[in-house]
N, C-alpha and C positions, 0 to 999 in steps of 0.2 A: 745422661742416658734417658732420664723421663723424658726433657723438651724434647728429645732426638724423635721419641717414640710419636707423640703427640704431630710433630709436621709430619711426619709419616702418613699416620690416620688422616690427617687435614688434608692433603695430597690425594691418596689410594682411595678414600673414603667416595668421596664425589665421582672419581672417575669409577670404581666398581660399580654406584649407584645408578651412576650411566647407563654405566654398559646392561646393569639388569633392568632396566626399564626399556632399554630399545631389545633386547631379546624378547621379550615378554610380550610387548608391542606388535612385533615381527611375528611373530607364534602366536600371536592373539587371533589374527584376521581369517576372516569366513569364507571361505570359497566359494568364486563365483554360481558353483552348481550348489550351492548350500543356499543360496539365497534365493537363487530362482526357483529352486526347489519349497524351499519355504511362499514365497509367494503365489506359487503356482497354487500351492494346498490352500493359501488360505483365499484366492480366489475359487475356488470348487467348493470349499465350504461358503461361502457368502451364496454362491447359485443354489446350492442345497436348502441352504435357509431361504433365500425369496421363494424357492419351489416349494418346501413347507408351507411359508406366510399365504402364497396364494393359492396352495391348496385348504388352508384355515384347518390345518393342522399342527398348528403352534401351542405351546403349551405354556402353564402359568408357572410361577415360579415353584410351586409346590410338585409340581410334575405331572399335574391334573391337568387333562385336555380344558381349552375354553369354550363357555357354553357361550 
């Protein structure tokens, strides 16, 4: 009964691990408007920061304007 149990596991084992790694995979991914949505934001942040830098409104790391 023990070996019986063991090909069982050795069997079910791999294909369950399958299967939960391609759902997971599948469920994992970003939607098209999730990404573009992200990138859109972080190009507007990038324009907001060159519009800062050449305003010489930039500040130090301390949160102090620079003289």
């Amino acid at each position: 009964m023990g070996s019986s149990a063991w090909q069982i596991l050795t069997i079910v084992g791999p294909i369950v691990l399958i299967v939960a790694i391609a759902w997971a995979a599948l469920h994992n991914r970003q939607s098209r408007g999730g990404v573009e949505r992200t990138e859109h934001a972080t190009h507007d942040l990038y324009q907001e920061q060159d519009r800062a830098d050449k305003a010489g409104e930039t500040k130090q790391d301390d949160g102090q304007p620079k003289t």
